[in-house]
C-alpha positions, 0 to 999 in steps of 0.5 A, a space after each residue: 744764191 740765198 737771200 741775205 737778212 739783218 736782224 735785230 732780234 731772234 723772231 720765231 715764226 711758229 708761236 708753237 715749240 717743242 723743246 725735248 730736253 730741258 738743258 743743253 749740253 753744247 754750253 755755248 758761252 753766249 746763250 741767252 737760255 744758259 744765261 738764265 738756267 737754273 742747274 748747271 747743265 755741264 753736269 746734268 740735262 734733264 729728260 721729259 718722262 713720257 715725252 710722246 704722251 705729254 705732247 699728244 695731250 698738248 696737241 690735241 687742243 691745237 690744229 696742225 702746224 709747224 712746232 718749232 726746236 730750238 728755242 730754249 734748247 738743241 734738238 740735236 745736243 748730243 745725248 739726243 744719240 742715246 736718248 732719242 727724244 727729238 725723233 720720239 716727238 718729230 714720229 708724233 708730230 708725222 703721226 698727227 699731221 704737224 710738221 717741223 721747223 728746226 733750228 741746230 748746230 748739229 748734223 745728227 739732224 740728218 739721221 731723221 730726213 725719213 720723217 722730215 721728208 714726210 711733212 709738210 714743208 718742213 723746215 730746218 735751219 743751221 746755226 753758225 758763227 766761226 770759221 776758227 776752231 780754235 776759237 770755235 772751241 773756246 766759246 762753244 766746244 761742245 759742238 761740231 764744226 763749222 764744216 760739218 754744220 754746212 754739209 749738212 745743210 748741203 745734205 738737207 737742201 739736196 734731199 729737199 727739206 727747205 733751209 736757211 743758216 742763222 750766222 750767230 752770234 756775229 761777234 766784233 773782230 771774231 766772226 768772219 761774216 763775209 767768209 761764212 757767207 761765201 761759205 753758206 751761200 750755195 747750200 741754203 735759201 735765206 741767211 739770216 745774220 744775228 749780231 750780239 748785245 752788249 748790255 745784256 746778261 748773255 752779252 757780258 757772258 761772250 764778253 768774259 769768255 773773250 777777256 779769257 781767252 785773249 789777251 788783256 788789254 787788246 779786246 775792250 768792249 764797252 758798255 756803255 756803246 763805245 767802239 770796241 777797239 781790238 782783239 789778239 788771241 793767246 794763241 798768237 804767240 
């Protein structure tokens, strides 16, 4: 059974991260690094030249470690396909004696289990927050479903690789956290549960998708700390 822990505040435990892209095509409508991005990543995500060569100079002045991805961006997005980047660093990090701790909404994370069983306790973490497509699709469409994130955590956690889930964002008469719980329970060690700000730029952010998404007047979040009062999608007929 996997620990279960409420946070109020995303705590990255490596002060050491590495983020492959700058951009992220998953374009979730909630991200706090979309929120303050400075190009319109639905159209461009831009590519480090000489990624490996970069970091090697930036390694050097540190002892090894776990390098945490996915603080401003997806590892696994999907142009990691073609591009290769994240496994370009994950052979460098294997190489220099660092290890990995990941943070994704992707099962492309799978195709590197030949690395990350070579490091020292590496560590990787999936990211869920919707047991709806639908609604799954109207905030973050460029992703993988939910499904296919937990077989990949089953995946990762029968091959050895230490796991936990991010339940994120929890989202007021949207997430199903009990249900995505039930889910996750047998296939990772510790879930941690992150709900959504109000008063935040990224928390207006999630706000506005819901006012296009549902119909007026039956979802009303307010920002000032009242009670958000009820939801029904359009989709409801």
């Amino acid at each position: 059974m996997a620990v279960i822990a409420i946070v109020l505040a995303i705590v990255i435990a490596t002060p050491q991260y590495a983020d492959p892209y700058v951009g992220c095509g998953h374009l979730c409508h909630y991200c706090y690094a979309l929120d303050g991005a400075e190009s319109d990543w639905s159209h461009e995500i831009f590519v480090h030249e000489d990624i490996t060569g970069q970091l090697a100079t930036e390694l050097s002045g540190i002892a090894p470690q776990h390098i945490y991805f996915g603080y401003h961006s997806d590892a696994y997005q999907p142009c990691e396909a073609d591009h290769r980047q994240t496994r370009q660093v994950l052979e460098l990090l294997l190489a220099q004696g660092f290890s990995a701790s990941i943070l994704t909404k992707s099962d492309l994370v799978l195709r590197d289990l030949d690395l990350l069983r070579q490091m020292k306790e590496p560590r990787v973490s999936v990211s869920v927050a919707f047991t709806d497509e639908a609604v799954r699709r109207q905030f973050e469409g460029n992703t993988i479903a939910t499904e296919a994130r937990i077989e990949a955590l089953r995946q990762l956690r029968q091959a050895g690789i230490k796991t936990s889930a991010l339940l994120c964002p929890v989202i007021p008469f949207i997430t199903d956290a009990e249900q995505l719980i039930d889910q996750l329970a047998d296939c990772t060690d510790k879930i941690w549960i992150y709900g959504l700000s109000f008063r935040d730029r990224s928390g207006r952010a999630w706000q506005q998708t819901c006012a296009a998404s549902f119909r007026e007047g039956r979802y009303r979040a307010c920002l000032d700390g009242r009670t958000i009062i009820s939801l029904t999608s359009t989709s409801a007929g």
